[in-house]
C-alpha positions in Angstrom: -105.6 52.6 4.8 -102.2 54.1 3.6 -100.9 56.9 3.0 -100.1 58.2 -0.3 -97.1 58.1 -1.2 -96.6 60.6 -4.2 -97.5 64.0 -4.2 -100.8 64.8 -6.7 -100.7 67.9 -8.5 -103.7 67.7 -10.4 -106.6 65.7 -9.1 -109.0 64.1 -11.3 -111.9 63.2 -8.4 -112.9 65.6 -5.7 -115.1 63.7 -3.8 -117.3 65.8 -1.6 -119.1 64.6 1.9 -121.3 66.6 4.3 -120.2 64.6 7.7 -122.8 65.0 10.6 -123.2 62.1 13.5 -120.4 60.5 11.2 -117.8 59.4 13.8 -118.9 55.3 13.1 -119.0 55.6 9.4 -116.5 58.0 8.1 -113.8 55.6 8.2 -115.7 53.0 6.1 -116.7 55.9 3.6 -113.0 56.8 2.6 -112.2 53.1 2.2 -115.0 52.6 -0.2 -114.4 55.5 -1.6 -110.4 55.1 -2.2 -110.7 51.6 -3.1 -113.7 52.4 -5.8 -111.3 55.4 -7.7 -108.2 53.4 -7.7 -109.9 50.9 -9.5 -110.8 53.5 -11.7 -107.4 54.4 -12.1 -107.7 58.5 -11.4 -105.7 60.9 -8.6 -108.6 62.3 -6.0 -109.4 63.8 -3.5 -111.7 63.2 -0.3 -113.4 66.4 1.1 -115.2 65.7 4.5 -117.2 68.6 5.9 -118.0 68.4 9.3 -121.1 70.4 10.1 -120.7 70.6 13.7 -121.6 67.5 14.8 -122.4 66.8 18.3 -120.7 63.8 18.5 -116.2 62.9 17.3 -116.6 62.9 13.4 -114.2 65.9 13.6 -111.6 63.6 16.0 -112.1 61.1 13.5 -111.8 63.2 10.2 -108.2 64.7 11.8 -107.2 60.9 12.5 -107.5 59.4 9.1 -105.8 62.5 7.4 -103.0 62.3 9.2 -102.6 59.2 7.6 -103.9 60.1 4.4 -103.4 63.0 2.2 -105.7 62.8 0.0 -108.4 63.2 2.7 -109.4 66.9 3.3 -111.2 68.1 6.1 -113.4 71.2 7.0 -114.8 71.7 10.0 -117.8 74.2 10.0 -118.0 76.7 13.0 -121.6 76.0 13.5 -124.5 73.4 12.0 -125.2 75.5 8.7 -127.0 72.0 7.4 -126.2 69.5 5.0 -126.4 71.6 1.4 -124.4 74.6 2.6 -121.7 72.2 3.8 -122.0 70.9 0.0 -121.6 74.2 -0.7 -118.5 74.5 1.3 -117.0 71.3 -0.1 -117.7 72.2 -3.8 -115.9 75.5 -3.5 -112.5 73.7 -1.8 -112.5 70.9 -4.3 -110.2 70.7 -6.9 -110.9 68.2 -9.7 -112.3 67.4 -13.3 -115.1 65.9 -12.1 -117.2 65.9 -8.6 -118.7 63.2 -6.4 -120.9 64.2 -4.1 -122.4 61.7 -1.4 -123.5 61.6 2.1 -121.6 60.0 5.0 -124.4 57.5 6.2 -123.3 54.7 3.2 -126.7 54.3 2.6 -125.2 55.8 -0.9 -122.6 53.3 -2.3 -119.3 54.0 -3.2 -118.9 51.1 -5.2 -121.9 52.8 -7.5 -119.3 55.8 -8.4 -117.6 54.2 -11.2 -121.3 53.1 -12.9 -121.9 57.0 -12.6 -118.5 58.1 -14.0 -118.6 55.4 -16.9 -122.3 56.9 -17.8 -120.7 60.2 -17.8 -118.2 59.6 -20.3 -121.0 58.7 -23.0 -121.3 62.9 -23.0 -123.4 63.8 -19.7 -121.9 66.5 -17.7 -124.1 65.5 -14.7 -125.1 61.8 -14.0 -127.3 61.4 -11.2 -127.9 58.2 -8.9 -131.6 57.2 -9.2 -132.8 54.9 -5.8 -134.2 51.9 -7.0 -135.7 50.8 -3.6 -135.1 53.4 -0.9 -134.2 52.4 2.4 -136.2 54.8 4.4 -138.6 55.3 7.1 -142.4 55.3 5.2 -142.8 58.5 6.4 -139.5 60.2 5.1 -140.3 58.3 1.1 -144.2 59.8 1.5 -143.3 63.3 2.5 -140.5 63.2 -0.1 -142.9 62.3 -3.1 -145.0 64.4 -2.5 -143.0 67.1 -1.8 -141.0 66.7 -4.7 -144.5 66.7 -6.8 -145.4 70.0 -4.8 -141.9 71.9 -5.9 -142.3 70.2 -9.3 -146.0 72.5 -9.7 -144.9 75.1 -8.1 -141.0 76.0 -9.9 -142.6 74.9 -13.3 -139.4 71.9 -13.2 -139.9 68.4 -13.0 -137.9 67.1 -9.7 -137.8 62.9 -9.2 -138.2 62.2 -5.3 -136.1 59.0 -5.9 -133.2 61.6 -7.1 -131.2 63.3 -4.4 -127.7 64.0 -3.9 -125.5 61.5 -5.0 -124.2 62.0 -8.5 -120.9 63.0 -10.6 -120.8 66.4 -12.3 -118.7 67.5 -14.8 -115.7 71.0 -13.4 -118.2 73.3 -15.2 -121.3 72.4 -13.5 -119.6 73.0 -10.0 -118.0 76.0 -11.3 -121.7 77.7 -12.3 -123.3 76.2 -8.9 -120.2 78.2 -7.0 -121.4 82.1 -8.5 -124.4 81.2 -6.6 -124.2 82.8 -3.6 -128.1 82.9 -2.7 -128.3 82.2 1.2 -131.2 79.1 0.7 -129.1 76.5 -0.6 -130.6 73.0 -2.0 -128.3 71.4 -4.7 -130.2 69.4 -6.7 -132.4 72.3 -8.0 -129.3 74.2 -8.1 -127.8 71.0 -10.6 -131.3 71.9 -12.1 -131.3 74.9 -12.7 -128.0 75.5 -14.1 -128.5 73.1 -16.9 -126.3 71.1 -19.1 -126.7 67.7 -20.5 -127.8 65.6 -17.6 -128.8 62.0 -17.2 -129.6 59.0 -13.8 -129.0 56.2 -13.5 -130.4 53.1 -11.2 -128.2 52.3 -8.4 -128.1 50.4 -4.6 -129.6 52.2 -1.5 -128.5 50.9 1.0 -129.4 50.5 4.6 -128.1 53.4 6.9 -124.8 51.9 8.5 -125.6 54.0 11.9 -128.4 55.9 13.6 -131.4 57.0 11.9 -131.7 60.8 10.2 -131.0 63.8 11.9 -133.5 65.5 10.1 -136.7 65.4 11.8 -140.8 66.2 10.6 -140.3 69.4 11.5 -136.6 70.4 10.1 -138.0 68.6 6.6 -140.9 70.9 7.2 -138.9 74.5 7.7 -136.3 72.8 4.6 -139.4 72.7 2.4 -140.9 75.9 3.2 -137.5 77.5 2.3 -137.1 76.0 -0.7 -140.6 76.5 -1.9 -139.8 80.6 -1.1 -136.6 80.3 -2.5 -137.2 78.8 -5.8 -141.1 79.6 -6.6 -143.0 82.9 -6.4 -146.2 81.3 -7.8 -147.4 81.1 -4.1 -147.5 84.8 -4.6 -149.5 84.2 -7.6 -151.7 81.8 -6.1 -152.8 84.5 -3.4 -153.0 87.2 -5.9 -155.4 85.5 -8.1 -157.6 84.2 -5.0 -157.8 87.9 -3.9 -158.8 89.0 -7.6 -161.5 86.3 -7.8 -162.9 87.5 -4.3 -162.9 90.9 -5.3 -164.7 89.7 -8.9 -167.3 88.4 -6.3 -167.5 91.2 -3.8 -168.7 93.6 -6.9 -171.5 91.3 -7.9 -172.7 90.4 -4.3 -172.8 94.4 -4.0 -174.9 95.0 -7.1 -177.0 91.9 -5.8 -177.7 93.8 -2.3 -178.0 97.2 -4.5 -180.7 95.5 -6.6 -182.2 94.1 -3.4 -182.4 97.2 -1.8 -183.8 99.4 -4.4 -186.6 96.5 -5.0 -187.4 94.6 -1.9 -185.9 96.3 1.2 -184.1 94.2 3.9 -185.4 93.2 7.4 -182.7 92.6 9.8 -181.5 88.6 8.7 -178.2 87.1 7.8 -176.4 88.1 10.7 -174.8 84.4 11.0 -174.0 84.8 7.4 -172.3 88.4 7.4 -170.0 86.8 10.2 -169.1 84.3 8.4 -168.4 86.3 5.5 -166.1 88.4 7.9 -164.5 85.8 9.8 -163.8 84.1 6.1 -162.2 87.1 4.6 -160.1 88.3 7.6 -158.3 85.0 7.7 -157.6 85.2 3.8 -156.0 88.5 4.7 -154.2 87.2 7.3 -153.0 84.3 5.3 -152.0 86.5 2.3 -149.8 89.3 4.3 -148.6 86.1 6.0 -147.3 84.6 2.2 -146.2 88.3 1.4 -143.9 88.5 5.1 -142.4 85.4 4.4 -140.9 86.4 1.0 -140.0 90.0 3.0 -138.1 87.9 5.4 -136.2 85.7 2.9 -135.3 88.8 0.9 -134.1 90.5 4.1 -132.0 87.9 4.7 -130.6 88.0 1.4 -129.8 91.7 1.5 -127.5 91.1 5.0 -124.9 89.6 2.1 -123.8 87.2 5.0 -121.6 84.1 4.1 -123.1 81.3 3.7 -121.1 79.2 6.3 -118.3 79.8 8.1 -115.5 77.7 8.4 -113.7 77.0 11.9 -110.9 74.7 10.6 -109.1 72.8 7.7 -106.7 70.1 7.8 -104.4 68.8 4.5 -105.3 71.6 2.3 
């Protein structure tokens, strides 16, 4: 790896990179990277955002650009999590057009001049579509079917084989940046801002170190957040449950009126009335529940916090 050795004043890739548990395979990315874009024949930029990993990605990041300055680092003060250290890398970057990819190589650089060729047809965002992911079974089930669940729910259609790696066009970014909403997942932000939009097939590849920091229960909470953040038909779904049991309170009340004023009652259905009880005390439970959740998350947006913080740059 060399340095450069002329001074870029306008940069035609900004290539952005959350880094977490990256120290092994950072290196490798900005080789693949560099040697993919001067192939290509265009002045870039490499953004690594370290997300306060545990172990030396940030040792590692300061090593290479020392000898490189085209490689940009930003070191995150604490682990804000992979799409708001996109978010931090988007806003430092620079270019015409943005790469965005993770640090574990399982995406490709070589696959970033098939996306940039596709985008000069006329698409302002190309996106990389996994052939054959190389993932755990787990991970590829919960991430079909919780792409079809956000797909119902924001009224969108999301592909699970779809994530992160892509090339978008200066405007995209700039519209994703005057987001400022603390729940941050990029590709329904790509989503929902639009513009013409196209994927491509391209490699996955096996991860080059480790396995994925993000665990059942972190996709989990990552779900649930995105689901609040970008949905309110949960809120619906309650609502019209509670309407349909109130529909069916009023005519089991006329039913015991009519019963009443006709028959009489002896004392029965005392298994029944607790079940009744038990039923509809949960549903309440479970609908203040829905309703706290969105009360949280819109707490949380009144605080106006940043969305991360940044600890330290190097070569900007």
């Amino acid at each position: 790896m060399k340095a450069n050795d002329v001074e870029v004043t306008e940069v035609f890739f900004s290539v952005v990179s959350p880094v977490y548990l990256g120290e092994k395979t950072v290196r490798l990315l900005v080789e693949g990277i560099e040697r993919e874009v001067r192939k290509l024949g265009k002045t870039y930029e490499i953004i690594l955002v370290e997300d306060a990993s545990p172990d030396n990605s940030w040792n590692e990041i300061q090593k290479i650009a020392e000898i490189n300055s085209a490689v940009k680092g930003i070191k995150l003060s604490r682990n804000f999590g992979q799409h708001k250290a996109i978010a931090a890398g988007l806003k430092a970057g620079c270019g015409q057009w943005f790469v965005v990819m993770d640090c574990d190589l399982q995406d490709p650089p070589e696959d970033i001049g098939l996306l940039f060729r596709k985008s000069q047809e006329g698409f302002d965002i190309v996106l990389g579509r996994r052939t054959v992911r190389q993932d755990t079974f787990l991970k590829r089930a919960f991430s079909k079917c919780f792409y079809a669940l956000l797909s119902k729910l924001s009224g969108a259609k999301f592909d699970a084989s779809v994530a992160n790696f892509g090339i978008y066009s200066k405007k995209v970014i700039q519209a994703i940046n005057k987001m400022d909403e603390p729940i941050r997942f990029f590709p329904a932000m790509v989503k929902w801002v639009g513009f013409k939009s196209t994927a491509i097939s391209i490699n996955h590849s096996e991860r080059a170190e480790g396995k994925s920091s993000y665990s059942f229960r972190k996709l989990c909470n990552l779900g649930l957040d995105i689901v609040l953040a970008y949905s309110d038909l949960p809120l619906r779904i309650v609502a019209g449950v509670g309407l349909l049991l109130s529909f069916c309170s009023v005519i089991l009340t006329l039913l015991v009126v009519e019963r009443a004023l006709t028959k009489g009652f002896s004392v029965v259905g005392y298994a029944s009335l607790v079940c009744l009880i038990l039923f509809c005390t949960g549903l309440i439970v479970f609908i203040l529940g829905m309703v706290g959740l969105y009360i949280g998350k819109i707490f949380e947006a009144t605080k106006n916090r940043p969305i991360y913080v940044e600890e330290e740059r190097v070569n900007f």
